[in-house]
PDB file with SEQRES, HELIX, SHEET and CRYST1 records, atoms N, CA, C and O in Angstrom:
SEQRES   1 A   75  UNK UNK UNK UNK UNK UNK UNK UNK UNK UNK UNK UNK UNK          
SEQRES   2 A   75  UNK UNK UNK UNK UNK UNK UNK UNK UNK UNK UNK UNK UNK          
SEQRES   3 A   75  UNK UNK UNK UNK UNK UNK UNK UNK UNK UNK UNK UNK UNK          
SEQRES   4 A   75  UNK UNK UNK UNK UNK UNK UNK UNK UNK UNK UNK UNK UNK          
SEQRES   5 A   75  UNK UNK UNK UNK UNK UNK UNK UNK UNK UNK UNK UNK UNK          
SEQRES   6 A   75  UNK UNK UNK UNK UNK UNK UNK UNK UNK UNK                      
HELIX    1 AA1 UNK A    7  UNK A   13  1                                   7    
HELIX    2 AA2 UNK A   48  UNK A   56  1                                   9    
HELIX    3 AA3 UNK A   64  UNK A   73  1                                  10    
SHEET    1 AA1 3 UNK A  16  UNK A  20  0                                        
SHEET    2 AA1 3 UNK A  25  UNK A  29 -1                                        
SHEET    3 AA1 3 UNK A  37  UNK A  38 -1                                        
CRYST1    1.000    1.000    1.000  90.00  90.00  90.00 P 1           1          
ATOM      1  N   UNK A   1      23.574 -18.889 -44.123  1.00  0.00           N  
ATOM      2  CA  UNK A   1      24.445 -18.821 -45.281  1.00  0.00           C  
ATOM      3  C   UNK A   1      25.298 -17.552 -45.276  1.00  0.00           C  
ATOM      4  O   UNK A   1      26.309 -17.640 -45.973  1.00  0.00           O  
ATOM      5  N   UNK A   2      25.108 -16.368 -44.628  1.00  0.00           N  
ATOM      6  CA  UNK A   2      25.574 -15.080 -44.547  1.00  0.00           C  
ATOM      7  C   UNK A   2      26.573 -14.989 -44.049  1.00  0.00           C  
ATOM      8  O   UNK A   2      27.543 -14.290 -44.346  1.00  0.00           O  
ATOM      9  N   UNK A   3      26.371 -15.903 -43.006  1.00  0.00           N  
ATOM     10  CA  UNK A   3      27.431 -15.826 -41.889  1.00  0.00           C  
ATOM     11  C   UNK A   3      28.863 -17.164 -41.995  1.00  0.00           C  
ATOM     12  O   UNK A   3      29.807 -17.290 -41.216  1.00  0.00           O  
ATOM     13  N   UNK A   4      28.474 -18.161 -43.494  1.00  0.00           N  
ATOM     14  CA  UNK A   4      29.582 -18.880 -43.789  1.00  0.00           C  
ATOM     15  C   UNK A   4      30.266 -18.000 -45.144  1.00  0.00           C  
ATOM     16  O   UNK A   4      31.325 -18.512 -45.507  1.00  0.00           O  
ATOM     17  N   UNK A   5      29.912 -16.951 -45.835  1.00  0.00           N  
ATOM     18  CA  UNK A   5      29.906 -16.321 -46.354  1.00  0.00           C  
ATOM     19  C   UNK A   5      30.734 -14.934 -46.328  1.00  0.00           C  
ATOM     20  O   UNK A   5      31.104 -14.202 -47.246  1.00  0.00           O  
ATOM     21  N   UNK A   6      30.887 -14.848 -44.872  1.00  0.00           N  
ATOM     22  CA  UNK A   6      31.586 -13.567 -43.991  1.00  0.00           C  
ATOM     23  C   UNK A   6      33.058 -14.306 -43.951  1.00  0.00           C  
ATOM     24  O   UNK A   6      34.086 -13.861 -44.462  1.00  0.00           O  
ATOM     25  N   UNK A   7      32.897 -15.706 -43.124  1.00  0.00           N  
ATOM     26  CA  UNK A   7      33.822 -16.338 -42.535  1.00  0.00           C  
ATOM     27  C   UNK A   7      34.597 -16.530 -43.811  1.00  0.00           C  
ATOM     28  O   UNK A   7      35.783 -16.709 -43.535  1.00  0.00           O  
ATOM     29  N   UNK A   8      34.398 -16.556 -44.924  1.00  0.00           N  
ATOM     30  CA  UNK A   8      35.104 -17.035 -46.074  1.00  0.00           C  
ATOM     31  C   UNK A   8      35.476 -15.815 -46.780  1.00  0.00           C  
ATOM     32  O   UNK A   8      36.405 -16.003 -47.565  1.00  0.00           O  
ATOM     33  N   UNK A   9      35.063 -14.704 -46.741  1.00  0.00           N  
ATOM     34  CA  UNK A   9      35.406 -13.597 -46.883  1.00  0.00           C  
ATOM     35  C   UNK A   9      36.473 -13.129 -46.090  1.00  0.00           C  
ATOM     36  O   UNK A   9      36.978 -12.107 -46.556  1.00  0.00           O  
ATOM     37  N   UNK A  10      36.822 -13.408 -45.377  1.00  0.00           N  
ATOM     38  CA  UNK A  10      37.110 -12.794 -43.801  1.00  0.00           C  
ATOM     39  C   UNK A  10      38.631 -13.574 -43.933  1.00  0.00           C  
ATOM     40  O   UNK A  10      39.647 -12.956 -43.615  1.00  0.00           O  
ATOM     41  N   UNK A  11      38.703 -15.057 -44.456  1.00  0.00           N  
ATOM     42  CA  UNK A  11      39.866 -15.721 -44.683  1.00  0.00           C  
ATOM     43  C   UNK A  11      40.518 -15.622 -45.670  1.00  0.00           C  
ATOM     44  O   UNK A  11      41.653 -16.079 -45.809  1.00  0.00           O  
ATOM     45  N   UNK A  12      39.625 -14.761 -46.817  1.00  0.00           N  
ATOM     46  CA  UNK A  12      40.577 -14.233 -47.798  1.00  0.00           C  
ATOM     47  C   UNK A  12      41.349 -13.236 -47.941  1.00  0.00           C  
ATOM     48  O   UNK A  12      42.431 -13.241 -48.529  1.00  0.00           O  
ATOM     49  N   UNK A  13      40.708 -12.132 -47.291  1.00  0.00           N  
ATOM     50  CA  UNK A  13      40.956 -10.564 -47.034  1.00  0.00           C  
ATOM     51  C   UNK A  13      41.267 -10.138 -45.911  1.00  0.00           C  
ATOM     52  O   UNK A  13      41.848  -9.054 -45.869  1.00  0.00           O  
ATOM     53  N   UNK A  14      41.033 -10.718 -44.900  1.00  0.00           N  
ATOM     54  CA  UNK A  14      40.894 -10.004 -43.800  1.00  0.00           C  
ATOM     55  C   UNK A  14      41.989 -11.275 -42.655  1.00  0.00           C  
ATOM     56  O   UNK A  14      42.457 -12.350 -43.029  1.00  0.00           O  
ATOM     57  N   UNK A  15      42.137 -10.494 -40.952  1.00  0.00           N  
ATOM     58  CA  UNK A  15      42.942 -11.395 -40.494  1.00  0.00           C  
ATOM     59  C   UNK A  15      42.268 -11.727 -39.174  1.00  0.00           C  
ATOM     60  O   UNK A  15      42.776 -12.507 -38.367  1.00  0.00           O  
ATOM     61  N   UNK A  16      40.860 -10.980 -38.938  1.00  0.00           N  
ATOM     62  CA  UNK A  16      40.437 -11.671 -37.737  1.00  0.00           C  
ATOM     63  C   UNK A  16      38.949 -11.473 -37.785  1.00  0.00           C  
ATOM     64  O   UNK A  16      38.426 -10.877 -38.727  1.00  0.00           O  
ATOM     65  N   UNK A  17      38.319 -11.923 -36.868  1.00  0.00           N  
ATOM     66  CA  UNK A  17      36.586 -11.967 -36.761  1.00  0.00           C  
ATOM     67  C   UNK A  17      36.086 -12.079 -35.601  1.00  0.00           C  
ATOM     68  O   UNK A  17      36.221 -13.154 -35.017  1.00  0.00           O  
ATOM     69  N   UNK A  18      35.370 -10.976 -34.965  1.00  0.00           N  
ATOM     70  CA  UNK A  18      34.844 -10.836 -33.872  1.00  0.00           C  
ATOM     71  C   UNK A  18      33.030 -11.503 -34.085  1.00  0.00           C  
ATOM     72  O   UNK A  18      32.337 -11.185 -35.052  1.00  0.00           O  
ATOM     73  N   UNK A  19      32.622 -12.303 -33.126  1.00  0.00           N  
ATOM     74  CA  UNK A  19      32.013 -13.090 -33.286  1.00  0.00           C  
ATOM     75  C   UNK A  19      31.339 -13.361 -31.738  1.00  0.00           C  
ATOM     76  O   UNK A  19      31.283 -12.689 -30.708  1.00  0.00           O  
ATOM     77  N   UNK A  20      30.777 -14.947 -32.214  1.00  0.00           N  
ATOM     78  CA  UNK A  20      29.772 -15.512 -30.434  1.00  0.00           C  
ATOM     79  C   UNK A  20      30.168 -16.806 -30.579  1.00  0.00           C  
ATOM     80  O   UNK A  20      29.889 -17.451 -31.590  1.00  0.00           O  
ATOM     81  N   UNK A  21      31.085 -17.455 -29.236  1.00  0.00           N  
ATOM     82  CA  UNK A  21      31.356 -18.599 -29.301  1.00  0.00           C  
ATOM     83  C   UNK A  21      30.306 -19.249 -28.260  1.00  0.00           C  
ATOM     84  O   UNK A  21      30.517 -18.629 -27.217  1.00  0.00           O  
ATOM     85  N   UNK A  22      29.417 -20.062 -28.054  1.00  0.00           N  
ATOM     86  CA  UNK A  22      28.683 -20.473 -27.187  1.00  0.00           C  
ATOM     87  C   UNK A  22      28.374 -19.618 -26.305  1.00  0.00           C  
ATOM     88  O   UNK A  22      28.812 -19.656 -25.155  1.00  0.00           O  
ATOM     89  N   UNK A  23      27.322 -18.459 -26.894  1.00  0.00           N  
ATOM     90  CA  UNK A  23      26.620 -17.443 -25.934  1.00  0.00           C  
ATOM     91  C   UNK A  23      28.560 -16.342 -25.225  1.00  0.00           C  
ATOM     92  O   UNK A  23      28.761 -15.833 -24.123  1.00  0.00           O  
ATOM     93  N   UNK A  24      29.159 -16.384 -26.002  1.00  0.00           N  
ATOM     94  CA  UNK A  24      30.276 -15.032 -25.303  1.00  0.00           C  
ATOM     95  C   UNK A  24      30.975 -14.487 -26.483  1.00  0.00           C  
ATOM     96  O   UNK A  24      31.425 -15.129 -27.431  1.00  0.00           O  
ATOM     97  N   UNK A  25      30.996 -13.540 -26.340  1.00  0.00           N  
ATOM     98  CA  UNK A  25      32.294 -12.614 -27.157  1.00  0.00           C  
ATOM     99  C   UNK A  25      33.599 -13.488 -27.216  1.00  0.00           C  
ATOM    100  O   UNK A  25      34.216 -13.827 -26.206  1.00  0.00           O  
ATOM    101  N   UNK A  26      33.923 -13.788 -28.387  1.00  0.00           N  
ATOM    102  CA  UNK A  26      35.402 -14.351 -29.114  1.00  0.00           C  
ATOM    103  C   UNK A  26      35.501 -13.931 -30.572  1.00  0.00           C  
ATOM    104  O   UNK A  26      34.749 -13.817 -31.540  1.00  0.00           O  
ATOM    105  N   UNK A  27      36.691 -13.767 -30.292  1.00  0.00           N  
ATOM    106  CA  UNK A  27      38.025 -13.881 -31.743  1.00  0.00           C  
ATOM    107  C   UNK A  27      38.656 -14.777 -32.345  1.00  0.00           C  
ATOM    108  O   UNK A  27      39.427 -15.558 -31.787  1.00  0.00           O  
ATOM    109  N   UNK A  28      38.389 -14.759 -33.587  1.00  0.00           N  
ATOM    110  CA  UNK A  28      39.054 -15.902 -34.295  1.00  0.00           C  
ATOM    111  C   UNK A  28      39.751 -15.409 -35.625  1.00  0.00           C  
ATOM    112  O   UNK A  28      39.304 -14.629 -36.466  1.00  0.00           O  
ATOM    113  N   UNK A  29      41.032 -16.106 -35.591  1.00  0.00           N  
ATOM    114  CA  UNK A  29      41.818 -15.709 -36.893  1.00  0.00           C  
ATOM    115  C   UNK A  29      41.381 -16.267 -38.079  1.00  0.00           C  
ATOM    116  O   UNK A  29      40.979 -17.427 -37.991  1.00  0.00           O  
ATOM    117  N   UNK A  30      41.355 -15.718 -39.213  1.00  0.00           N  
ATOM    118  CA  UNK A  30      40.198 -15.596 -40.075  1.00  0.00           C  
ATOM    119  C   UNK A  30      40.829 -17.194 -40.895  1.00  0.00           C  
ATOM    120  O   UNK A  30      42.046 -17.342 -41.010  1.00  0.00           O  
ATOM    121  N   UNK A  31      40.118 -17.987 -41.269  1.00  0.00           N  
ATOM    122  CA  UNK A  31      39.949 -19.358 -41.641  1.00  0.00           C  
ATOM    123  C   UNK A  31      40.239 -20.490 -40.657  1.00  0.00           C  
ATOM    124  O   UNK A  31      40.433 -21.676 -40.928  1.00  0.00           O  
ATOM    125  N   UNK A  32      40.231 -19.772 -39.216  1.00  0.00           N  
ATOM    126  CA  UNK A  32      39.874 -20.917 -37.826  1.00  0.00           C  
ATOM    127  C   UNK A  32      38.886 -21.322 -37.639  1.00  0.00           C  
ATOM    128  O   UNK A  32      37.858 -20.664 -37.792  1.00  0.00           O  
ATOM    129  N   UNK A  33      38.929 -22.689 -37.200  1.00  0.00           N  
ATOM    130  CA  UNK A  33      37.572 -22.917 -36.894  1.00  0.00           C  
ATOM    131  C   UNK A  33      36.985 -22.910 -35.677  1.00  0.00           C  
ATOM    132  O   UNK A  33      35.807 -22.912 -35.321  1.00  0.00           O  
ATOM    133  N   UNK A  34      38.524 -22.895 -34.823  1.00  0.00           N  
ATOM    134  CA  UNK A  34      38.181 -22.392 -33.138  1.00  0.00           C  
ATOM    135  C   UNK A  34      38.169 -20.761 -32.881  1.00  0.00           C  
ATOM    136  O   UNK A  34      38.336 -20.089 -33.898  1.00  0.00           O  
ATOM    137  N   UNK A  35      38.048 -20.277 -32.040  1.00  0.00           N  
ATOM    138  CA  UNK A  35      38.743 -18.774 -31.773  1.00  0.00           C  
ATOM    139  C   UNK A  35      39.823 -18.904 -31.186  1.00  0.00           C  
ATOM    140  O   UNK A  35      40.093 -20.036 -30.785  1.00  0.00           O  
ATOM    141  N   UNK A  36      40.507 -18.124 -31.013  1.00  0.00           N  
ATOM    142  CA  UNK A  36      41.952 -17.602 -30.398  1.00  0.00           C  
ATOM    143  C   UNK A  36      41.559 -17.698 -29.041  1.00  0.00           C  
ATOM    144  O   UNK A  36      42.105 -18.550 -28.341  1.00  0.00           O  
ATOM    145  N   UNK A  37      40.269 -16.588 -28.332  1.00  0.00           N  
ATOM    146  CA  UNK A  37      40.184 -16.184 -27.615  1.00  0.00           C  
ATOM    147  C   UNK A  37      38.649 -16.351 -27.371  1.00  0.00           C  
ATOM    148  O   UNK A  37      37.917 -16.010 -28.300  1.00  0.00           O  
ATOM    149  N   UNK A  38      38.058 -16.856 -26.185  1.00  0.00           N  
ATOM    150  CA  UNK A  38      36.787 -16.684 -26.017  1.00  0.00           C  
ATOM    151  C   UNK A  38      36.779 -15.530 -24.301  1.00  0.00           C  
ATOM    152  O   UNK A  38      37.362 -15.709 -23.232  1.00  0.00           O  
ATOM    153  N   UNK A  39      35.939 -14.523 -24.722  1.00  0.00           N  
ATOM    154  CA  UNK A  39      35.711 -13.440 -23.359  1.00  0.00           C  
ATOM    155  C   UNK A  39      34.996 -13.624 -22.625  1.00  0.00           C  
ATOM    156  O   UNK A  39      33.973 -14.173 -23.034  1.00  0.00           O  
ATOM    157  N   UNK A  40      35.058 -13.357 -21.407  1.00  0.00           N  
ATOM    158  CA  UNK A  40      33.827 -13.597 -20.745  1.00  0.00           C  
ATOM    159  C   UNK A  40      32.553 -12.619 -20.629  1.00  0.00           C  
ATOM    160  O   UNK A  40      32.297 -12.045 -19.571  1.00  0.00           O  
ATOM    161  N   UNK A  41      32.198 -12.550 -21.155  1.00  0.00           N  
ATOM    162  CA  UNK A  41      31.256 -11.438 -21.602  1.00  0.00           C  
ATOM    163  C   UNK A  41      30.348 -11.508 -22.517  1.00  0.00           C  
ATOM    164  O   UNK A  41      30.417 -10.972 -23.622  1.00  0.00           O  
ATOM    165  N   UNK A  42      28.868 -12.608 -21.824  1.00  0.00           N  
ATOM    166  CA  UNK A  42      28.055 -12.483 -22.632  1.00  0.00           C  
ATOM    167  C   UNK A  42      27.315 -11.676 -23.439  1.00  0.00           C  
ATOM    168  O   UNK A  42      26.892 -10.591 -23.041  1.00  0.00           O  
ATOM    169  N   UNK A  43      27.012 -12.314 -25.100  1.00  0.00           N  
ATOM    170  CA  UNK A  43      26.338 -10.924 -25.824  1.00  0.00           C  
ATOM    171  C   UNK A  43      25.358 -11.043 -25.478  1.00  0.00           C  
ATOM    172  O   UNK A  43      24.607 -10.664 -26.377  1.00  0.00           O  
ATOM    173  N   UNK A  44      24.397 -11.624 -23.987  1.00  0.00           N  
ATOM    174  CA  UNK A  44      23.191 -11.251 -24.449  1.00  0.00           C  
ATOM    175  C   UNK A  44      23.086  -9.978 -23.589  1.00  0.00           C  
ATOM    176  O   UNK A  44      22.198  -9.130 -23.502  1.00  0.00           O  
ATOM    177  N   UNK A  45      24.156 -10.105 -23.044  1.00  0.00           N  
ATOM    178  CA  UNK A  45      24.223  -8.284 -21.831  1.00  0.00           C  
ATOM    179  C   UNK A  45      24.590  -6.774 -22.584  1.00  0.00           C  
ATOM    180  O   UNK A  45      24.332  -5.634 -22.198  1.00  0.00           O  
ATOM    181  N   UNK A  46      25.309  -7.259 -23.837  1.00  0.00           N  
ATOM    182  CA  UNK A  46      24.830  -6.341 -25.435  1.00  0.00           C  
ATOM    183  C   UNK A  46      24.107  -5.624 -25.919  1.00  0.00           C  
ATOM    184  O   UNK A  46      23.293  -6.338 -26.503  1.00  0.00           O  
ATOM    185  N   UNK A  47      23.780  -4.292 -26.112  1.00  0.00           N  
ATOM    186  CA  UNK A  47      22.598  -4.386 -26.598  1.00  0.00           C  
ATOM    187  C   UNK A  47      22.463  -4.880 -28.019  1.00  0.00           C  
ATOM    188  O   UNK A  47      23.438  -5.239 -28.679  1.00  0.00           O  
ATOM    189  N   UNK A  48      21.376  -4.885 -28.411  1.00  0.00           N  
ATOM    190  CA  UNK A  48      20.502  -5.895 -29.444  1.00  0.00           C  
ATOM    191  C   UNK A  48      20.979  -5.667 -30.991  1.00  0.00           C  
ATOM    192  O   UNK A  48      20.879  -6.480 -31.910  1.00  0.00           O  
ATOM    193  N   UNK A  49      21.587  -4.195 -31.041  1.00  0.00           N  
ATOM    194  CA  UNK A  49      22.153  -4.221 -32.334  1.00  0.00           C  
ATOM    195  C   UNK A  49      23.967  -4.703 -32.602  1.00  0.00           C  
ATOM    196  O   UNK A  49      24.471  -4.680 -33.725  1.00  0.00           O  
ATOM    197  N   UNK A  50      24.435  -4.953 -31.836  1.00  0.00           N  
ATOM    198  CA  UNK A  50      25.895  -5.111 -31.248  1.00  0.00           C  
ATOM    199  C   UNK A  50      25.320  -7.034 -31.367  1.00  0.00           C  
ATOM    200  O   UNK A  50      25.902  -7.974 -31.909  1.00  0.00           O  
ATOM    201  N   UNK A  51      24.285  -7.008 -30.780  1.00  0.00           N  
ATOM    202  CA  UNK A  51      24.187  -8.691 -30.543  1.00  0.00           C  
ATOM    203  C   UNK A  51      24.037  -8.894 -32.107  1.00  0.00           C  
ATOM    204  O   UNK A  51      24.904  -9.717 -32.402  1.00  0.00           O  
ATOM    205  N   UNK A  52      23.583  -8.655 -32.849  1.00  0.00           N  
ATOM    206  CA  UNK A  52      23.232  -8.928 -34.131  1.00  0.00           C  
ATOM    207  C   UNK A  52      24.783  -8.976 -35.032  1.00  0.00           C  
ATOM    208  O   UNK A  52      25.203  -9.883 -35.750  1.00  0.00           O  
ATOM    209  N   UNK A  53      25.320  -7.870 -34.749  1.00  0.00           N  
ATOM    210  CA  UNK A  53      26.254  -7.820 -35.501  1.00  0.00           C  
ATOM    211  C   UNK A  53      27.401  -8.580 -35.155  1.00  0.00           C  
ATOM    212  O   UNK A  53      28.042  -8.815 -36.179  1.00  0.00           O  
ATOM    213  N   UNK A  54      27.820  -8.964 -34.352  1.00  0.00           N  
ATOM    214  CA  UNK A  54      28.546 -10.340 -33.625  1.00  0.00           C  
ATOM    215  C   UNK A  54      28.118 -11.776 -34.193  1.00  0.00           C  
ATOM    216  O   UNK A  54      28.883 -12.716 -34.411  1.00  0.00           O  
ATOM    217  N   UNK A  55      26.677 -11.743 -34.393  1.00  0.00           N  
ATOM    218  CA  UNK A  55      26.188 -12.721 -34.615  1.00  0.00           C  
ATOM    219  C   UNK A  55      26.318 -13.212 -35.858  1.00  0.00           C  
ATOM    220  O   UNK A  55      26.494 -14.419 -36.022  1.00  0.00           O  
ATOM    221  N   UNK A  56      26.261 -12.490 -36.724  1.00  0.00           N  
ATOM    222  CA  UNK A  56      26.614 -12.217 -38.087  1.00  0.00           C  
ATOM    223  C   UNK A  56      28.268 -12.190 -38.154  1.00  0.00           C  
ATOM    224  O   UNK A  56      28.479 -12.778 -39.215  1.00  0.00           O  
ATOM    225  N   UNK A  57      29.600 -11.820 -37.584  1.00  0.00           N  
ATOM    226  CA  UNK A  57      30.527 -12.060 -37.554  1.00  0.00           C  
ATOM    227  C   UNK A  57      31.190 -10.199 -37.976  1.00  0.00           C  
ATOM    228  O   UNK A  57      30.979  -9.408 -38.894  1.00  0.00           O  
ATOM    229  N   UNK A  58      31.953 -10.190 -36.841  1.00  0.00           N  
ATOM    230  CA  UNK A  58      32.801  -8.805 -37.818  1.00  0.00           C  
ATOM    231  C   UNK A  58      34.167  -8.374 -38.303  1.00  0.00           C  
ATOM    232  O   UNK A  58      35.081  -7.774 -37.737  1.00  0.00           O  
ATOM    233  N   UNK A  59      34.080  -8.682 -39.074  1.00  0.00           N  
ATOM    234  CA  UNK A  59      35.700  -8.791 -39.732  1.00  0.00           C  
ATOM    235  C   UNK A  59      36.134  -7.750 -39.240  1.00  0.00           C  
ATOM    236  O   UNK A  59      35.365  -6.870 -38.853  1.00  0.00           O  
ATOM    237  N   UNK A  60      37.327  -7.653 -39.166  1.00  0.00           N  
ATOM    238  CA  UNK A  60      38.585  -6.858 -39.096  1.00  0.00           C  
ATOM    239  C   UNK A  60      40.211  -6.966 -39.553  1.00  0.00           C  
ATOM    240  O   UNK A  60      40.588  -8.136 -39.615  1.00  0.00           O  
ATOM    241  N   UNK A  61      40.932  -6.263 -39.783  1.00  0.00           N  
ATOM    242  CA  UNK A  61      41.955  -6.280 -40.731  1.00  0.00           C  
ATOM    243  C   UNK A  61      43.082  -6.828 -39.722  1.00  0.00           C  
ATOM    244  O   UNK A  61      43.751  -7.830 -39.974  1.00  0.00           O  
ATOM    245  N   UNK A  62      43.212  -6.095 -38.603  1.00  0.00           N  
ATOM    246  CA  UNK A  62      44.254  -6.494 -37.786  1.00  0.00           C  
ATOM    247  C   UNK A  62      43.809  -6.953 -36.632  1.00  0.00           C  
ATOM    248  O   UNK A  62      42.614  -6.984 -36.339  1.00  0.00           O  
ATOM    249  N   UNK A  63      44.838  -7.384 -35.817  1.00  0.00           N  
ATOM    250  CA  UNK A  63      44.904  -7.596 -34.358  1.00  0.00           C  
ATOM    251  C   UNK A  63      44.783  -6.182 -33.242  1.00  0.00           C  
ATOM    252  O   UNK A  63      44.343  -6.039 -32.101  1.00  0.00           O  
ATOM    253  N   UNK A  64      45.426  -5.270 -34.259  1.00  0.00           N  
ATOM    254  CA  UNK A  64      45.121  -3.663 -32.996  1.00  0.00           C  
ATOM    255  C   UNK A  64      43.568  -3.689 -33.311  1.00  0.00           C  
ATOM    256  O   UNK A  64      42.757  -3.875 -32.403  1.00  0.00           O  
ATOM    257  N   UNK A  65      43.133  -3.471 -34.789  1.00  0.00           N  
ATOM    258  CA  UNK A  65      41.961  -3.367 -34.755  1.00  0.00           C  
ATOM    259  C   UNK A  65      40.668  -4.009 -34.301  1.00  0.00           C  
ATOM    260  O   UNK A  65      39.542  -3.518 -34.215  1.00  0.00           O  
ATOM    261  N   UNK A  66      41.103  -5.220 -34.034  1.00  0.00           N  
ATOM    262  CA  UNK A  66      40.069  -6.036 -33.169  1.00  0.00           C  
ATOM    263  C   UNK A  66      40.314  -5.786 -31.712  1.00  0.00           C  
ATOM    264  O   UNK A  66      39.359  -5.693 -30.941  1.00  0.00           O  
ATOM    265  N   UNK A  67      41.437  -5.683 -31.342  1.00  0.00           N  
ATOM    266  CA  UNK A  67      41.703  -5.274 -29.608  1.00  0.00           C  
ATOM    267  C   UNK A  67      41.045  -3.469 -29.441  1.00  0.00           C  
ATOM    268  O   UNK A  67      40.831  -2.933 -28.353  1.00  0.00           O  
ATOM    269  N   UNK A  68      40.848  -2.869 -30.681  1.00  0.00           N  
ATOM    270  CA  UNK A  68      39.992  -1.620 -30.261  1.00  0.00           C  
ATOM    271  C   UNK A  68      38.645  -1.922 -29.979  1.00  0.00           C  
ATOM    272  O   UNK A  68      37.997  -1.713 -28.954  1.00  0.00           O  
ATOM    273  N   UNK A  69      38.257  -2.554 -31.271  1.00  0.00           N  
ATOM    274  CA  UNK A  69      36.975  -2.725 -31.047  1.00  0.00           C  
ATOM    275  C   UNK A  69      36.467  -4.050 -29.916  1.00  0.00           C  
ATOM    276  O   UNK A  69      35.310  -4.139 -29.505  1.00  0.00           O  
ATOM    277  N   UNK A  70      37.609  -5.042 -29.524  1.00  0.00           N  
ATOM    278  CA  UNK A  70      36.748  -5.652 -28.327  1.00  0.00           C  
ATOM    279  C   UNK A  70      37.261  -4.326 -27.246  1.00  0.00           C  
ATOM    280  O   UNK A  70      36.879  -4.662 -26.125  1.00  0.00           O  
ATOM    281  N   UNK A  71      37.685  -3.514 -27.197  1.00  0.00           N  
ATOM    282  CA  UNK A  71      37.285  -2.864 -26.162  1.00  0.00           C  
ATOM    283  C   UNK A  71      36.145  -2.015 -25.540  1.00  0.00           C  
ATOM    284  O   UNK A  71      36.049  -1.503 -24.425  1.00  0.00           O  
ATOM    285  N   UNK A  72      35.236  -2.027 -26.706  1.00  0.00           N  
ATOM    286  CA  UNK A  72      34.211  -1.153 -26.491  1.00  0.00           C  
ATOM    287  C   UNK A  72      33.550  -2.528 -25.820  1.00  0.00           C  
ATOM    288  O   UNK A  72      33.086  -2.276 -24.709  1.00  0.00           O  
ATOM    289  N   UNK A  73      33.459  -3.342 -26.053  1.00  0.00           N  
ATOM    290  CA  UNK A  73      32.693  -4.374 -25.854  1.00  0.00           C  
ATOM    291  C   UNK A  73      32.739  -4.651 -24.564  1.00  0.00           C  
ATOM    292  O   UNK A  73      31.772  -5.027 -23.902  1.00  0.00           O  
ATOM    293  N   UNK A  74      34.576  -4.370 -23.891  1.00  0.00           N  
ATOM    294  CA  UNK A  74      34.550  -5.780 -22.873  1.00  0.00           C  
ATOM    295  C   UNK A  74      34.618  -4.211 -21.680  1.00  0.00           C  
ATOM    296  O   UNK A  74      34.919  -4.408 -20.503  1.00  0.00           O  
ATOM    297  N   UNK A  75      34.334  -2.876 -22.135  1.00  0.00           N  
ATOM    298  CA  UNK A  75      34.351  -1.525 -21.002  1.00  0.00           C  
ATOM    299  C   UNK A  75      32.802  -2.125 -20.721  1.00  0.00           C  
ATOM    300  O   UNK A  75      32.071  -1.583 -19.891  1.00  0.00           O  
TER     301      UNK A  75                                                      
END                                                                             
């Protein structure tokens, strides 16, 4: 429920959501139901608190700001 909860949050306020599309790192513009972008870069090679928080969904305001933060991800 948390995590349909984010996504609906996320489409009101916000313009993107870093997330897990079938076991990988993807982005989705906030009230998609696909992602934009799926990475190749499984979270389970993540560590465990990064996996959680993906899992749970992480909003972000912009497009720079999600291309910062998948960069920590995809170094």
């Amino acid at each position: 429920m948390a995590k349909k909860f984010r996504i609906l949050y996320c489409s009101l306020f916000l313009s993107f959501l870093l997330g897990v599309h079938e076991g990988r790192l993807a982005l989705w513009r906030a009230g998609d139901a696909k992602p934009i972008q799926v990475f190749p870069v499984p979270v389970s090679m993540l560590p465990e608190l990064d996996q959680q928080a993906l899992e749970a969904g992480i909003p972000v305001e912009s497009f720079r700001q999600a291309m910062e933060a998948l960069q920590d991800y995809l170094s």
